[in-house]
VMD Tcl script that draws the C-alpha trace (Angstrom):
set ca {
  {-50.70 24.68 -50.29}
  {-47.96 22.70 -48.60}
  {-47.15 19.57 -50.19}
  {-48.03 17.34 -47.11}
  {-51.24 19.28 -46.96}
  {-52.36 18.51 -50.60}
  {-51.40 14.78 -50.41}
  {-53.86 14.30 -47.50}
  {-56.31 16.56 -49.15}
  {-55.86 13.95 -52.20}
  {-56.04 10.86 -49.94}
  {-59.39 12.56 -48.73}
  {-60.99 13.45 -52.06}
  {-60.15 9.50 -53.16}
  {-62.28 8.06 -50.28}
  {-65.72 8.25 -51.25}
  {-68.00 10.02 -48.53}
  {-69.91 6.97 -48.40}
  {-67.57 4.59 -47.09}
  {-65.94 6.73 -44.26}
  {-69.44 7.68 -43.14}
  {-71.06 3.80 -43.47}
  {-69.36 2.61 -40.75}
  {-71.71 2.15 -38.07}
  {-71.12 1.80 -34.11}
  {-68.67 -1.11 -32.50}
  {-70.02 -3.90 -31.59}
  {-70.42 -4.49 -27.93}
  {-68.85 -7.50 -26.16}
  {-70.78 -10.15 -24.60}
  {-70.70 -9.47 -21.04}
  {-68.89 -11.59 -17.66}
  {-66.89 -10.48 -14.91}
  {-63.76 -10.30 -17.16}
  {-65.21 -8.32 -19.84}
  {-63.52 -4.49 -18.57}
  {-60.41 -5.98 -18.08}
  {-60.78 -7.34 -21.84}
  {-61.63 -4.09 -22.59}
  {-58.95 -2.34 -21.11}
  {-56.26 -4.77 -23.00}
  {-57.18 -4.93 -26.26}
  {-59.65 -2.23 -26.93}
  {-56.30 1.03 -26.22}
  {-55.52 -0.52 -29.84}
  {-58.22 -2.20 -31.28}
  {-61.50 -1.20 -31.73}
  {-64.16 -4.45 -30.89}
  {-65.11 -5.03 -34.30}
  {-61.79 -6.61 -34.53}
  {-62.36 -8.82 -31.44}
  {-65.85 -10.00 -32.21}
  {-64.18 -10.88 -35.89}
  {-61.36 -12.94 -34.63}
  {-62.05 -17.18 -34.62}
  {-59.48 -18.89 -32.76}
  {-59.06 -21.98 -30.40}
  {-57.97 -21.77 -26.87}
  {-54.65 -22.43 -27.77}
  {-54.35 -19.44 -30.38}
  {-56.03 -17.06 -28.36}
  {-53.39 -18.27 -25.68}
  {-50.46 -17.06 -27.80}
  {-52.31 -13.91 -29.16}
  {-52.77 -12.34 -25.57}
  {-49.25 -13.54 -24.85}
  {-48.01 -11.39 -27.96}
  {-50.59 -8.77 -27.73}
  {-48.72 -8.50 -23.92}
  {-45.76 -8.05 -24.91}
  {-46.26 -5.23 -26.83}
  {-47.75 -3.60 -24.06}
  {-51.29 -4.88 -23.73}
  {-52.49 -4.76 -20.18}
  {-52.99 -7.96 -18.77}
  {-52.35 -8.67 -15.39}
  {-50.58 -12.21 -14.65}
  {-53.68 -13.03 -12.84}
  {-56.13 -12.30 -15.18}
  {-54.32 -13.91 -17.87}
  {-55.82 -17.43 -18.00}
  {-59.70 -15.44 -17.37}
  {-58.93 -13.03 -20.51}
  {-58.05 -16.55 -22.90}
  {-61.11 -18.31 -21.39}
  {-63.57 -15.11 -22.21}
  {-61.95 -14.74 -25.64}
  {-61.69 -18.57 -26.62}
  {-65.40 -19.07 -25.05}
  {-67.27 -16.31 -26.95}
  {-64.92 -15.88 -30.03}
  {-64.23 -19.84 -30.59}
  {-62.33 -21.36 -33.76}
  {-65.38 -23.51 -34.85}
  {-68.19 -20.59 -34.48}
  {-68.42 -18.24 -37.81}
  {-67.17 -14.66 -37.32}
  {-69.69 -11.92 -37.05}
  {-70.72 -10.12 -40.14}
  {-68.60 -7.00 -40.73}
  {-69.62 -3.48 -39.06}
  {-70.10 -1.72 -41.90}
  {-73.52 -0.62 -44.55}
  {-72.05 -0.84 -48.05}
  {-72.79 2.61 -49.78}
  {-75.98 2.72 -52.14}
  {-75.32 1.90 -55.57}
  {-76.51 4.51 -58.22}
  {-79.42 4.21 -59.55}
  {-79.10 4.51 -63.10}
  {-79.87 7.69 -65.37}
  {-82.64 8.46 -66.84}
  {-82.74 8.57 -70.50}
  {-85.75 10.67 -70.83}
  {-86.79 8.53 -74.01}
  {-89.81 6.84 -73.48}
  {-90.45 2.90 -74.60}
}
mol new
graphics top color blue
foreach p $ca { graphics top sphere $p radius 0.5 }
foreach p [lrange $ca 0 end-1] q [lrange $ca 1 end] { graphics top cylinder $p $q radius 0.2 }
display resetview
């Protein structure tokens, strides 16, 4: 076995089943005319859960789109100003974030000892 091939085999075998399988489907994102083009610039890299997650004011979310932009998401000049409005409206600095996408993995139950009390 190639070296590269048994260091991802290891990576695999040290990531419970559980936790790469709990994750459950993205969360959608609340819908308005702007919502595709959202989609289109921030979901090539991020998946939603990270969106929905995010709690910043208008000002923030200004400055993320403008850096998310220049490292090449697609937001038209246009639909700049639309794209901070939708993501400062429904993902706003003083609303708590959503709960995280994810089940936590069963714990154990414990053995059985087979002795009876």
């Amino acid at each position: 076995m190639s070296k590269h091939r048994f260091v991802i085999v290891l990576c695999l075998a040290a990531c419970p089943p559980a936790l790469i399988q709990a994750q459950g489907p993205a969360p959608e994102l609340p819908a308005a005319p702007i919502t595709p083009k959202v989609k289109t610039a921030c979901m090539e890299c991020h998946d939603s859960g990270i969106i929905v997650q995010q709690r910043l004011d208008k000002k923030t979310w200004g400055k993320e789109v403008d850096k998310m932009t220049k490292w090449g998401a697609l937001v038209e000049a246009q639909d700049r100003d639309a794209v901070i409005d939708y993501l400062s409206t429904n993902f706003p600095a003083d609303k708590a974030p959503a709960a995280p996408q994810y089940r936590a993995p069963a714990s154990p139950k414990p053995a059985k000892s087979g002795k009876k009390k």
